[in-house]
TIPABA-248154 format. One line per 5 residues: for each residue x, y, z of N, C-alpha, C. Coordinates in steps of 0.1 Angstrom, whole numbers. Each point is the difference from the previous one (the first is absolute). Layout:
// residues N
X Y Z X Y Z X Y Z  ...
//
This chain:
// residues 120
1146 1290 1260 -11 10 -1 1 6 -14  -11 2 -8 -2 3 -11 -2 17 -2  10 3 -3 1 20 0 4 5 -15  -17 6 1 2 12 -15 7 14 4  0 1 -13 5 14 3 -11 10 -12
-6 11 6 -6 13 -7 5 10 -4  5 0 -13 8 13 -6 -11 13 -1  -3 9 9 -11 8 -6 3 12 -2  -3 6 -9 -2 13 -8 -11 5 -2  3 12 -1 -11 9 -3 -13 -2 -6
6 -3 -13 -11 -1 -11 5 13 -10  -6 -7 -13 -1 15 -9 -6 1 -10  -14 6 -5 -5 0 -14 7 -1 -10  10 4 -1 10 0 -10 1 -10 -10  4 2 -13 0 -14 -6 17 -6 3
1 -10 7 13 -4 0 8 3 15  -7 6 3 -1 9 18 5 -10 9  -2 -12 -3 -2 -11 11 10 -10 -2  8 -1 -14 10 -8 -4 9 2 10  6 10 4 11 -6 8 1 -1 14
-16 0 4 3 -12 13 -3 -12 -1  -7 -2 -17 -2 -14 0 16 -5 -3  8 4 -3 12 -4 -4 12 -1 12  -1 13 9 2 -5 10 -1 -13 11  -12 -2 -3 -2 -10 13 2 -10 -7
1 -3 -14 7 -12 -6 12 1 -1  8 8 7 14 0 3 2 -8 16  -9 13 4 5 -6 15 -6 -17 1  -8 -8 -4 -6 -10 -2 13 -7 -3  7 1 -13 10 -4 -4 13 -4 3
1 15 9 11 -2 10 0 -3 10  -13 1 8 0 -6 14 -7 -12 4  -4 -4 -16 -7 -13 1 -12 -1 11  -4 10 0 -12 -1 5 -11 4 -4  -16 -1 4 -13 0 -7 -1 18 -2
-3 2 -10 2 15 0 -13 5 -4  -10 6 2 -9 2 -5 -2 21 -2  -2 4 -13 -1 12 -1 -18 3 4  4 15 3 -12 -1 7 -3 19 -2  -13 7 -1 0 13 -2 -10 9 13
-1 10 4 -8 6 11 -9 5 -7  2 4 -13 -11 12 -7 3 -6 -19  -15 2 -6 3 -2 -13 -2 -14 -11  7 -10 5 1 -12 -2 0 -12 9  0 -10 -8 0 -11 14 11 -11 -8
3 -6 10 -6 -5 13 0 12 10  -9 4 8 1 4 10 4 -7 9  4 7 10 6 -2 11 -9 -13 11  -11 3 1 -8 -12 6 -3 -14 -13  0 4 -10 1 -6 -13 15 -15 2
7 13 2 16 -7 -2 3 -7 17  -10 3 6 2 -7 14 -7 -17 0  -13 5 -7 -9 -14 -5 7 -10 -7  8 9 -7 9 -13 -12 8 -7 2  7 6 15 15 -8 11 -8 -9 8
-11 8 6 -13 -14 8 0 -11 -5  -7 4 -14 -3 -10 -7 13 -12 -5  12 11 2 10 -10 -6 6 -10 9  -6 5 15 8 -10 11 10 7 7  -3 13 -2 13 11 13 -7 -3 11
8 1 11 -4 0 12 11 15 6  5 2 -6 7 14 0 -1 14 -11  -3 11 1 -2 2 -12 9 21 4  13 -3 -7 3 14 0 -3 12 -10  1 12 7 -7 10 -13 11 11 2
5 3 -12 11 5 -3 -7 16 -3  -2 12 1 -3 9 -7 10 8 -11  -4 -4 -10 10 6 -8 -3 14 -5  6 9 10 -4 16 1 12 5 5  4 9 -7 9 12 8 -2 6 12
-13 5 1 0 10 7 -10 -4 12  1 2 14 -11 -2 11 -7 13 -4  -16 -10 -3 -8 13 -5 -13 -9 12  -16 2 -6 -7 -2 4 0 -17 -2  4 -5 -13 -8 -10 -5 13 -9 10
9 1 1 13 -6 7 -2 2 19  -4 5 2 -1 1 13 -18 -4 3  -12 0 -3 -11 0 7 -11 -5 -16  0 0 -7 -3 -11 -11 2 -13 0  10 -1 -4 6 -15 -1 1 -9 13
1 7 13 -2 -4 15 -17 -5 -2  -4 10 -5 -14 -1 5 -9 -11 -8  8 -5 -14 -2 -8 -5 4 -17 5  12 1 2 2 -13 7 -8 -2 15  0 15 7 -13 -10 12 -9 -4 -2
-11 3 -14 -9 -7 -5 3 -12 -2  13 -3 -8 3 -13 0 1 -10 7  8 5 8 5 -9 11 -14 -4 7  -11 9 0 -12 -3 8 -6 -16 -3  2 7 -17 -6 -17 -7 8 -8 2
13 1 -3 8 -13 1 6 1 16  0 1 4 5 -7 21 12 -8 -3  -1 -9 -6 11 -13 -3 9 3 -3  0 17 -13 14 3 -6 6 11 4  10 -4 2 9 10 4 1 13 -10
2 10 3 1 12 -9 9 8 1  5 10 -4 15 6 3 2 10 -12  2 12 5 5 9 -10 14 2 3  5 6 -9 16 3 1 0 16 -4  10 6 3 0 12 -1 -1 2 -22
-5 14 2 -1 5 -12 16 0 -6  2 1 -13 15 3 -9 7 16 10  -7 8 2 8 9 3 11 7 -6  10 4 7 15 7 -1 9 -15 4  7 -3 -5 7 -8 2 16 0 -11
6 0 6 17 -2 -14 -1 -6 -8  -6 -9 -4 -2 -12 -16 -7 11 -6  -15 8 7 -6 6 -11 9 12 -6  8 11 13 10 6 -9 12 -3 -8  3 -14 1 12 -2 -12 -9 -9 -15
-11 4 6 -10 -4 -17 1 11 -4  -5 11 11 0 14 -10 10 7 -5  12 -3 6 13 6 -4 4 -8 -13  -5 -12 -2 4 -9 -8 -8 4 -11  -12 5 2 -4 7 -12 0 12 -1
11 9 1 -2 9 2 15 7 -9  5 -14 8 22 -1 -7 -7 -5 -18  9 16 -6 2 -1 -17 -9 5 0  -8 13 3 -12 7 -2 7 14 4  10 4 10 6 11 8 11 -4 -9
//
C-alpha cells in the first residue's frame, strides 16, 4: 500500500515564514524514507486538499496528516478534521489519518534547553 505523508502547518505571509517546514519535511522524508509532502491550512499552498490531490495523484492509497502545531487550538481539533471529511468524501478509496498535533512532548523540551544552555 502506497502511504503519503502531510506535513501541515499553518501558513505565513511572512517572507521566509514557510522555510522551515519546508525543510522539515525534507528531513523527515530523508530519514524515514518516506513520501513527505509539506502542506499549509492558511496563506500558502499547497493546501491541504491541494497536498491531498498531489498523493491521489501520486498513487497513495493511504495518506497521513501530521499537524505540525503546538498547540490544540481550533484549527487542530475541528478545521483540519473538517477538512479531511471533505476529503475522504471524494476519495472513499483512500484511507486518511491524522496523527496527533507536536504538542508537549520531552524531545521538544531538550531542543529548548538545548537552546537555551550558554545563554543563562
Amino acid at each position: 500500500m502506497k502511504t503519503s505523508v502531510i506535513l501541515l502547518g499553518h501558513g505565513s505571509m511572512a517572507s521566509g515564514g514557510n522555510v522551515a517546514l519546508r525543510d522539515i519535511a525534507k528531513l523527515v522524508k530523508d530519514m524515514g524514507g518516506m513520501d513527505v509532502i509539506p502542506a499549509f491550512l492558511q496563506f500558502k499552498e499547497p493546501s491541504l486538499p491541494q497536498a491531498i490531490e498531489q498523493a491521489v495523484g501520486a498513487g497513495a492509497e493511504k495518506i497521513v496528516v501530521m499537524p505540525y502545531f503546538l498547540y490544540m487550538g481550533n484549527h487542530v481539533s475541528e478545521d483540519i478534521p473538517g477538512e479531511l471529511d471533505g476529503m475522504r468524501a471524494k476519495y472513499p478509496a483512500v484511507e486518511m489519518v491524522m496523527t496527533d498535533h507536536l504538542g508537549a512532548h520531552p524531545k521538544l523540551a531538550e531542543i529548548v534547553l538545548e537552546r537555551i544552555k550558554g545563554r543563562v
